[in-house]
C-alpha positions in Angstrom: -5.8 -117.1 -293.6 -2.7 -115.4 -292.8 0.7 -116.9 -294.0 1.9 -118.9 -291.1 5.4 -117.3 -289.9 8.2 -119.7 -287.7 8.2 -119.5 -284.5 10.8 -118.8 -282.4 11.9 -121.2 -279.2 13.0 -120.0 -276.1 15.0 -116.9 -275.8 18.7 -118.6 -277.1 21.3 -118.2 -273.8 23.6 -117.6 -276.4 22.9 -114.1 -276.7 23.1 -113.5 -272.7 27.0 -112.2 -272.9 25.1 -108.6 -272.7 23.8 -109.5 -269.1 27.1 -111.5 -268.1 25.4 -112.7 -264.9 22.2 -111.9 -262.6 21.3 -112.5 -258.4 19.3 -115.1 -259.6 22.0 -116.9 -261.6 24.4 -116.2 -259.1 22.4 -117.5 -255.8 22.3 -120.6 -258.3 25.6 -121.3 -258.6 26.8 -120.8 -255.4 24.0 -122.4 -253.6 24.3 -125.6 -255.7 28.5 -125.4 -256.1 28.1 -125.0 -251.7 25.8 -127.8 -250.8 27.9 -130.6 -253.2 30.8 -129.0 -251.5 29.2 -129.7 -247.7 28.1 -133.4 -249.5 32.3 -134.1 -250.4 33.2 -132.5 -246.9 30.7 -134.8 -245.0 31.9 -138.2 -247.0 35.4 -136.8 -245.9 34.0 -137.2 -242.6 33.1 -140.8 -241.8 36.3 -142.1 -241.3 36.9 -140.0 -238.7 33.6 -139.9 -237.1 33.5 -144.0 -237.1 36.9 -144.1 -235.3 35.4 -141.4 -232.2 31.8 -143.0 -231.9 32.9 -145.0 -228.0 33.6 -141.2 -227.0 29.8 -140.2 -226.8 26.8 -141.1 -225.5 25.2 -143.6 -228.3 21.6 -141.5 -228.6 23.4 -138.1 -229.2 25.1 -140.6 -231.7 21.9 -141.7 -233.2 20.3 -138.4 -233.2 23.3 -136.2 -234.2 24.3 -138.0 -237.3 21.1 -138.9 -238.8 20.3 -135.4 -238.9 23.7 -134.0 -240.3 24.0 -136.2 -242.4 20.4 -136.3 -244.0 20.3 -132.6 -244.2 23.8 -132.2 -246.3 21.4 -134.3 -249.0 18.3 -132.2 -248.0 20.3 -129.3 -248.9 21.6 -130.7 -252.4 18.1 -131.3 -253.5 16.8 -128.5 -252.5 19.7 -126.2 -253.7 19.2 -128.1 -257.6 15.4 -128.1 -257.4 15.8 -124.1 -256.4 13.2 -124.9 -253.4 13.5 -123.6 -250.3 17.4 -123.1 -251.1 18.2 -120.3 -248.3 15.5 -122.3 -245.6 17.6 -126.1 -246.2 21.1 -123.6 -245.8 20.1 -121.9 -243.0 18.4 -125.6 -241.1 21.5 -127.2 -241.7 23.8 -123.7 -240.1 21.8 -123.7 -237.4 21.5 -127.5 -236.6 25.4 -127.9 -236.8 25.5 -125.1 -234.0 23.2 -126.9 -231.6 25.2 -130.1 -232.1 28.4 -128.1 -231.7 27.4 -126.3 -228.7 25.9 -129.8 -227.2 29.5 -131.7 -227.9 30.5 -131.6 -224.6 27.2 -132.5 -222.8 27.6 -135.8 -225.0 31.1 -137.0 -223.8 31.0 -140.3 -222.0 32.6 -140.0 -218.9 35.9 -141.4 -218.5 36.0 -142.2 -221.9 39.3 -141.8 -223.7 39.2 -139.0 -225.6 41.0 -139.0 -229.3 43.5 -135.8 -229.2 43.5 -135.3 -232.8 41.0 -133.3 -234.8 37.2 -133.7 -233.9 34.6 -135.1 -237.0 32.9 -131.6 -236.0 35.6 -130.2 -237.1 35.3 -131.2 -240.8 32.0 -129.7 -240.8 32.2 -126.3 -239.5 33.7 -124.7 -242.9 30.6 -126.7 -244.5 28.3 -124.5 -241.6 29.6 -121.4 -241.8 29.4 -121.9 -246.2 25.5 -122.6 -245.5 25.6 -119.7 -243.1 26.5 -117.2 -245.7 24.0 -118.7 -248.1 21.2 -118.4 -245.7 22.0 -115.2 -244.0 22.7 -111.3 -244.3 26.4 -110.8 -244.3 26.3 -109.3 -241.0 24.4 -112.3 -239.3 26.7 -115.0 -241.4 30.0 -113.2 -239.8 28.8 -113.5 -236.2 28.2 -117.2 -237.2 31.5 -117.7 -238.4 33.1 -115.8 -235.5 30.8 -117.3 -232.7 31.3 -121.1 -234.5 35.0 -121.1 -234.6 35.0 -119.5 -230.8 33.3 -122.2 -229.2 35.1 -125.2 -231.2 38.3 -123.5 -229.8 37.3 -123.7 -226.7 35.9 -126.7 -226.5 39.0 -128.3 -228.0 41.2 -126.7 -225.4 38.9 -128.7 -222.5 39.5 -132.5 -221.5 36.0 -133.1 -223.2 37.1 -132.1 -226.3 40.7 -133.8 -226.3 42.7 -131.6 -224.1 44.9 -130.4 -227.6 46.1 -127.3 -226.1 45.2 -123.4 -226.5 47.4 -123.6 -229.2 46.2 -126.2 -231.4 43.2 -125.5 -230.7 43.2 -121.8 -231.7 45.2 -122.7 -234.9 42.3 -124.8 -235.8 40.0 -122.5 -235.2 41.7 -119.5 -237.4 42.2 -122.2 -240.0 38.0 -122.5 -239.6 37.8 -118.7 -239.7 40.1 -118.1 -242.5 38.1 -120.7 -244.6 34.6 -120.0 -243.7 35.7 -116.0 -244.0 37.0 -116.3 -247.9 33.6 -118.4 -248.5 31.7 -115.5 -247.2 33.6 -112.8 -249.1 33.6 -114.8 -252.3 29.9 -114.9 -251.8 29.2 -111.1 -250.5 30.8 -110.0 -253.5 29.4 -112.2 -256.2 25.9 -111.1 -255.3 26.6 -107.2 -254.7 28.4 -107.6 -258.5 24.8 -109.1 -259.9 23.0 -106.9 -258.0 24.5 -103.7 -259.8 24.4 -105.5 -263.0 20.3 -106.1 -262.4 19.9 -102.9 -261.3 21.6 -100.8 -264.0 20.0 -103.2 -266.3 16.6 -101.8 -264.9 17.4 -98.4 -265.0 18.8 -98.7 -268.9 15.2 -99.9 -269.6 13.6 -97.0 -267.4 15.5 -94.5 -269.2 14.7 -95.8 -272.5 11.0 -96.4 -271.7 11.3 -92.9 -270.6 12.6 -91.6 -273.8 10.0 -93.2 -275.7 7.4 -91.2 -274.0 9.2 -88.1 -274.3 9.5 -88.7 -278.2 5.9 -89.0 -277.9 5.3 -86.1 -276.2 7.5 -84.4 -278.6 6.0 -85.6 -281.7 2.8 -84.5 -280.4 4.1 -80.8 -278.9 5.6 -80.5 -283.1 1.9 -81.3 -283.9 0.1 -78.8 -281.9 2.8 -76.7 -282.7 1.9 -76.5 -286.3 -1.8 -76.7 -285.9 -1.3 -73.4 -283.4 0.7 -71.8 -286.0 -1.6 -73.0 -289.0 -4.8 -71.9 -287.6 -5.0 -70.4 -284.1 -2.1 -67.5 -285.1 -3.8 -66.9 -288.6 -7.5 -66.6 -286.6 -5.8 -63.8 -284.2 -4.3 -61.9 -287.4 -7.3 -62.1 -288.8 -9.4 -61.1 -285.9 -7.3 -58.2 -285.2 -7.8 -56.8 -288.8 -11.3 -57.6 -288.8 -13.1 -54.1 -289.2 -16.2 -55.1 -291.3 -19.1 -57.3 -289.9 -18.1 -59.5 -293.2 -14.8 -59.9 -291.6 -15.6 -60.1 -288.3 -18.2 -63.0 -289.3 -15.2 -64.8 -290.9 -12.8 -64.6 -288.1 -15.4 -66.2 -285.9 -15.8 -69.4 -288.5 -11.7 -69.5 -288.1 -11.7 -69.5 -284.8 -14.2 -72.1 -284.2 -12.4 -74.2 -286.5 -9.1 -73.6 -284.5 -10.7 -74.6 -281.7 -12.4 -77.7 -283.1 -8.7 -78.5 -284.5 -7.4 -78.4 -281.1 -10.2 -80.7 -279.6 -9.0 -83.0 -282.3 -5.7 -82.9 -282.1 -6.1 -83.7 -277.7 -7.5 -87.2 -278.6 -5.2 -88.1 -281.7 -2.2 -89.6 -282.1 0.6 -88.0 -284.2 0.1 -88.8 -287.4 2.8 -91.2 -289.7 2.3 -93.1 -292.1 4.8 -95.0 -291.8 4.3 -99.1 -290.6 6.3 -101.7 -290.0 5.5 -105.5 -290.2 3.9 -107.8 -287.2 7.5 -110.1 -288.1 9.8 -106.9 -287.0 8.1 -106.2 -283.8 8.2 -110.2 -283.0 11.9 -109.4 -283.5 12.2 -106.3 -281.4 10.1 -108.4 -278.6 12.6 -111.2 -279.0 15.9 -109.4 -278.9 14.2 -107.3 -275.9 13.4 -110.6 -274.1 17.0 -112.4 -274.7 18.5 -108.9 -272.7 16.9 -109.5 -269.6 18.8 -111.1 -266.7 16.0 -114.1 -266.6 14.9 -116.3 -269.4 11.6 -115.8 -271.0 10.1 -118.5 -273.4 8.9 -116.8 -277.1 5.7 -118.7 -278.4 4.6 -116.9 -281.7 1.4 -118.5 -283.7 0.4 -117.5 -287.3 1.3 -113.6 -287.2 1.4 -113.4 -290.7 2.7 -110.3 -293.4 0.2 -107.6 -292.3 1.9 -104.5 -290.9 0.5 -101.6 -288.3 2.0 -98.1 -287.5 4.8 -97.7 -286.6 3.4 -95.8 -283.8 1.1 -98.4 -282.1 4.6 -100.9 -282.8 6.5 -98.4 -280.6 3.6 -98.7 -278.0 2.9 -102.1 -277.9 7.2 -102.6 -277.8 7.5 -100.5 -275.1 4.3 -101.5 -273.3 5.6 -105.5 -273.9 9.0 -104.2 -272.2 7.7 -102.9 -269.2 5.7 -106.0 -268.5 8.2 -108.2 -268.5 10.5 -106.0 -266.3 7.5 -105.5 -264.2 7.5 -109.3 -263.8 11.2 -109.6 -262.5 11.2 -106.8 -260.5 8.0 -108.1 -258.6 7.0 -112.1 -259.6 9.6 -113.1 -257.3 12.8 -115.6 -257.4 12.9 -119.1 -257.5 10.8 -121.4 -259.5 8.7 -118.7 -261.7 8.1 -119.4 -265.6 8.0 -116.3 -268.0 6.5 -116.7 -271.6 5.6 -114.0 -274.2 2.8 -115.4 -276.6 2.5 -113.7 -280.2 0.0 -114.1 -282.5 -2.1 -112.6 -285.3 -5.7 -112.0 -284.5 -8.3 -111.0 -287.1 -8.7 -108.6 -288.8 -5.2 -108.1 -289.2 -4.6 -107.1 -285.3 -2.1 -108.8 -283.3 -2.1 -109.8 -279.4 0.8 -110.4 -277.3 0.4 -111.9 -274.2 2.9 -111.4 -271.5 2.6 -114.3 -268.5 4.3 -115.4 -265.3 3.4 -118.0 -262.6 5.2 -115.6 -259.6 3.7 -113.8 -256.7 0.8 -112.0 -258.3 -0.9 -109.0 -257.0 -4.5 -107.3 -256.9 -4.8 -104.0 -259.0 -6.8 -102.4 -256.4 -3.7 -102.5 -254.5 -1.6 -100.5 -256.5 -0.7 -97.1 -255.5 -2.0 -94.1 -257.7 1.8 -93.0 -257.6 2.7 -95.7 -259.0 2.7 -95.3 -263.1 4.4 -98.8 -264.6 0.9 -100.6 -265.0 -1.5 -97.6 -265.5 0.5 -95.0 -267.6 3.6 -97.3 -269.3 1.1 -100.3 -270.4 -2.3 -99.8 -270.2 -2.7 -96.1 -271.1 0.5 -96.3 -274.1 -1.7 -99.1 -275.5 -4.9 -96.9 -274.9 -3.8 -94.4 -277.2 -2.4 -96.4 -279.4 -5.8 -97.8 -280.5 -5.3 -101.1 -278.7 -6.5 -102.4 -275.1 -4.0 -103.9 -272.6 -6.5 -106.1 -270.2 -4.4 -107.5 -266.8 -5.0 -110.7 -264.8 -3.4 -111.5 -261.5 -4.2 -112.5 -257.9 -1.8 -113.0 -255.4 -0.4 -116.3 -255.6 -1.4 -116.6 -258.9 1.0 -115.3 -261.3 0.0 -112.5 -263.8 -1.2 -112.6 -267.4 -1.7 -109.1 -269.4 -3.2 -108.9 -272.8 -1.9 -106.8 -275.3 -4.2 -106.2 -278.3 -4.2 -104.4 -281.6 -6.3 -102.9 -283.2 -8.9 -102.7 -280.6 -12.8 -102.9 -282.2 -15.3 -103.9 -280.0 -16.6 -102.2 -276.5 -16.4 -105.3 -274.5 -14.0 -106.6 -272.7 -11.2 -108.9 -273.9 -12.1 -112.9 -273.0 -9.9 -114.7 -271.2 -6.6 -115.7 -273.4 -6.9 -119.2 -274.5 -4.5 -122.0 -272.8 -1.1 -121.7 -274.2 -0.9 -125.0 -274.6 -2.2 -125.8 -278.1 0.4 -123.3 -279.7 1.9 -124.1 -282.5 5.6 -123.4 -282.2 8.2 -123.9 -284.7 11.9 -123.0 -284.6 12.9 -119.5 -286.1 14.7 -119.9 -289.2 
């Protein structure tokens, strides 16, 4: 049995200075830091709302601040569960609106109003916050504009206290001003992770690009020689070949050019050199801990054998693309990533690369499109392994790396994940 080798945990944050931040670690933050914000706002607001309730009509009352209310604490679970986070923003945006723009329908007639600032108001920087979280930036600025418009005006009216055009424009630029640095703050924090996920991406497209053009170089240097070596000494010999003795021997050479080429076609280039099943797990690892998302390492029993260092490259570079594959496409929110590693006999090696996101059909995929065909399953092809892929929409994706690859039947289905026995990597 192979030696067992430790494990190593999930990817440690503590290497993610090289990836600063990400969209998805900024949509946290700010959608978590905004609705505990709205929840401090809206305590802020009782006081005030319990000294105007004999100004409206008690079932707006009882149907206005239920709902508020109960959606400000909608939105903090949703926003730390990372559910629903931009549908709880956007309900509570849009239900604040229909309760603004309803405020004057539910004054009581004759009722004294209070001429000091409106519980509303406390709430509208709280809306417009949500608004930007929910929306495009374009849609969350005719919010803000349009919100603080119509609280203006309807503060200016007898129905909404009578303060005066201007109080109640300086409350409303105080609304704008507020809600507009919330919206900025949060425009640029996600166009700054954006670039930083995206040049992320491309540094691992160019890099998976460069592997294949090392391949095809080592492989051009190959043919190279073998043209040299056989195909150039067949013409020279052809071309001097006066007797049938001659002739008959330029005809062997050139038939064994030919057959060298045929060869060559279907081979890889040929190293000797290998490197051990422990430094890929490494190279996986360190690849893993550079990507903007976590992804959980499970390794089981890899042991001390080694393979080329050719079919590492390919299954390094095949393992790469699967797991940017999977951010690009698996989708945001509440997706788990794992990379399984373990030693298979005799002396091969499977990694499994998994996620529980959006899935897909392969049928689907265009023919243009080369990140599953070419850059996994064809690298591992030629690299004596099999890469086998499993997804339905829905359903998350699990792809199958193995090495070497022995028998003419398909892979079986990878065992649960469960049972693995993980240590910590010393």
């Amino acid at each position: 049995m192979a030696d067992r080798q430790a494990a190593p945990g999930p990817v440690p944050q503590g290497k993610q200075p090289r990836n600063p931040i990400s969209r998805k670690q900024v949509e946290k933050v700010i959608s978590r830091s905004v609705a505990v914000f709205g929840l401090v706002f809206g305590a802020q607001t009782v006081p005030w709302l319990m000294g105007q309730l004999d100004e409206a009509y008690p079932i707006w009352l009882w149907i206005v601040v239920p709902v508020l209310f109960g959606l400000l604490i909608f939105v903090v679970i949703m926003s730390f569960a990372q559910v629903w986070v931009r549908k709880a923003h956007g309900t509570f945006a849009i239900t604040y609106f229909v309760v603004l723009v309803s405020w004057p329908l539910a004054v009581l007639p004759g009722a004294d109003i209070f001429g000091g600032i409106h519980w509303l108001n406390y709430l509208i920087t709280v809306a417009t916050a949500m608004a930007a979280i929910a929306f495009t930036w374009r849609i969350a600025t005719g919010y803000l504009v349009l919100t603080s418009v119509i609280y203006s005006t309807i503060r200016a009216t007898p129905v909404g206290g009578n303060a005066g055009w201007e109080l109640a424009v300086l409350e409303g630029m105080y609304a704008l001003i507020l809600g507009g640095a919330v919206l900025i703050i949060v425009t640029m924090l996600r166009q700054a992770a954006s670039s930083v996920d995206a040049a992320q991406a491309t540094a691992l497209e160019r890099y998976s690009h460069a592997v294949r053009q090392h391949a095809t170089e080592v492989e051009r240097v190959q043919v190279d020689s073998i043209v040299h070596d056989s195909v150039l000494t067949t013409l020279i010999s052809a071309a001097r070949a006066y007797t049938p003795q001659a002739k008959e021997l330029a005809a062997t050479m050139a038939g064994n050019a030919i057959g060298h080429l045929r060869d060559a076609a279907g081979a890889s280039p040929e190293d000797d050199t290998t490197v051990r099943f422990t430094t890929l797990v490494d190279r996986i690892t360190e690849a893993a801990s550079s990507l903007s998302s976590p992804w959980e390492l499970r390794v089981r029993s890899i042991g001390t054998a080694s393979l080329p260092v050719q079919s590492a490259d390919a299954i390094y570079a095949a393992t790469v693309q699967a797991m940017v594959n999977s951010l690009q496409h698996a989708g945001e929110g509440n997706v788990t990533r794992w990379v399984a590693i373990r030693g298979v006999r005799p002396g091969g090696i499977e990694v499994v690369i998994a996620d529980t996101g959006a899935g897909f059909r392969l049928a689907d995929i265009p023919t243009e499109r080369l990140g599953v065909r070419v850059s996994i399953i064809e690298r591992v092809a030629n690299a004596e392994g099999r890469a086998v892929i499993q997804s339905a929409p829905g359903e998350g994706t699990i792809i199958t790396i193995r090495w070497p690859y022995l028998h003419p039947t398909a892979l079986p289905v990878p065992e649960p994940l469960i049972g693995y026995d993980e240590e910590e990597l010393a």
